[in-house]
Phi, psi and omega in degrees: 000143185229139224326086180073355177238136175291131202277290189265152175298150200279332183258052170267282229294324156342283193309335178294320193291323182047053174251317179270018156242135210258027161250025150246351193307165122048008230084018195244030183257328178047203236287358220265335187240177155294151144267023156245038165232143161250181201214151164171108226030053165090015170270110162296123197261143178250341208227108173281005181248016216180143155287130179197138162210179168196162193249128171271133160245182161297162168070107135015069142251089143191247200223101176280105144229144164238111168313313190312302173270005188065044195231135140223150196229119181261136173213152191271115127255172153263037212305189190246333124256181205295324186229162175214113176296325195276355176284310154348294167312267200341292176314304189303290200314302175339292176297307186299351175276310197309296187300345186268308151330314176273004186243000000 
């Protein structure tokens, strides 16, 4: 909401979290992903106990939000290449403890 009006429609903003459809959950991506992602309106869902999502760049970047806790978080990186799963694991585990700490 933006002074009192709603920008996206609520059931885009449902579908993003993708906890209650379960070929969005969580691990439910098979050979197409990491299995510590679900996918869902251009969003990745990182958390299976918590609405949490975040947006991927290239290099490790990116846009962390958890609502629950009322954080989002951006980070820069410079990776040495575009994707690296075991740094990808780190990060993910990383922003959710942080946001899960502040929330």
């Amino acid at each position: 909401m933006i002074a009192g009006r709603r920008v996206v429609p609520s059931g885009w903003s449902r579908r993003t979290w993708g906890r209650r459809l379960p070929h969005l959950a969580v691990g439910a991506l098979g050979e197409s992903g990491y299995d510590h992602y679900g996918y869902s309106t251009l969003w990745w869902t990182v958390a299976a106990h918590r609405p949490a999502v975040t947006g991927l760049g290239v290099h490790g970047q990116y846009l962390f939000v958890d609502p629950v806790a009322d954080v989002v978080i951006v980070k820069c990186s410079a990776w040495p290449a575009l994707d690296d799963e075991r740094r990808d694991r780190e990060t993910v585990t990383a922003l959710r403890r942080v946001a899960e700490d502040l929330g």
